[in-house]
C-alpha positions in Angstrom: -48.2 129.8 49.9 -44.6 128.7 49.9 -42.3 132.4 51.0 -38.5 132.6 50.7 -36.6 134.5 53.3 -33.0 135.8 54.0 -31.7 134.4 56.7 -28.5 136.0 58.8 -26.2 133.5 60.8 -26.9 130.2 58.7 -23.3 128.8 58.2 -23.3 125.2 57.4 -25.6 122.2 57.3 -25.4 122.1 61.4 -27.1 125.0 61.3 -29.6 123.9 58.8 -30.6 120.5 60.9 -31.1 122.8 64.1 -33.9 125.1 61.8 -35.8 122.2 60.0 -36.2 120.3 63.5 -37.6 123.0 64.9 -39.7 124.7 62.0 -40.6 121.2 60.6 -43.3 120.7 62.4 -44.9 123.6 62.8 -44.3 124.0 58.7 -44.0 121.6 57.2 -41.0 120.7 54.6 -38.3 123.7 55.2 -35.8 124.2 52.6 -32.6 126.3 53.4 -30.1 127.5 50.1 -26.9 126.7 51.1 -25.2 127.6 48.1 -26.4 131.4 48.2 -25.1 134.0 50.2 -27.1 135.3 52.2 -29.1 132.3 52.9 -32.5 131.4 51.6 -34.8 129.5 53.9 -38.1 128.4 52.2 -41.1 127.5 54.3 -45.0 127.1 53.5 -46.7 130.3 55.2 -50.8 130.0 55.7 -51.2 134.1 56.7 -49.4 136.5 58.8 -49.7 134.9 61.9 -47.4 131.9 60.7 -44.9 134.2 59.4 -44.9 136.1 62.4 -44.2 132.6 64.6 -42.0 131.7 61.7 -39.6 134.8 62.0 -39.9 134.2 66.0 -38.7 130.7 66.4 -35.6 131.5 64.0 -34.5 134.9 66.0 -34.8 131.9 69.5 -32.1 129.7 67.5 -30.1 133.2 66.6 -31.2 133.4 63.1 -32.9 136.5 62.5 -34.2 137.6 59.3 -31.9 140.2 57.7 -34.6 142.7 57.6 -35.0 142.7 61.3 -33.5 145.9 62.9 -31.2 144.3 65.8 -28.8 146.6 68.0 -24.8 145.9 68.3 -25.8 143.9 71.5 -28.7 141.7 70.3 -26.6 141.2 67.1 -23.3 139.9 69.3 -26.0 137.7 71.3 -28.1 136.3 68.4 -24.4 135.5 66.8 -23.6 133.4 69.8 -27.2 132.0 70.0 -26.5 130.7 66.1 -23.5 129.2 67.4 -24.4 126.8 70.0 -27.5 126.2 68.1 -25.2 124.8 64.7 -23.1 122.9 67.2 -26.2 120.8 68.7 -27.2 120.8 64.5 -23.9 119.1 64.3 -24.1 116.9 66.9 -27.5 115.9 66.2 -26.8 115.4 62.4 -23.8 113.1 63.4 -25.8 110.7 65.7 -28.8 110.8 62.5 -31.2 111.9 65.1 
């Protein structure tokens, strides 16, 4: 079943690259709402094991679901974890890789 969840950190389509290549395929088509904020990102979740994984993989990149609980710390390091994530997005969606 296809699940929507809000996403903290997602700033720009940098960001969005670094999430589908590394939720794509493990899921499938991802689709991330740019034009909401927060952000949406949409993915196809089979039972609570996959959303489990799911939720993992996106707090690795520093884009934890807004739900989480995170500390002051883990929030300053999963801000800077988002951030050299979107720049390798950028990078990556500039060489169409």
């Amino acid at each position: 079943m296809k699940k929507s969840f809000v996403v903290a950190n997602i700033r720009c389509e940098g960001c969005v690259n670094t999430i589908k290549k590394a939720l794509a395929p493990e899921f499938g088509e991802v689709k991330v709402d740019l034009s909401k904020e927060p952000r949406i990102v949409t993915v196809e979740i089979k039972n609570e094991e996959d959303e489990e994984k799911f939720k993992k993989t996106l707090k690795s990149l520093g884009y934890p679901i807004t739900t989480d609980q995170t500390g002051f710390l883990e929030d300053k390091a999963l801000k800077a974890k988002s951030f050299i994530s979107c720049a390798v997005g950028k990078f990556t969606l500039d060489k169409g890789e």
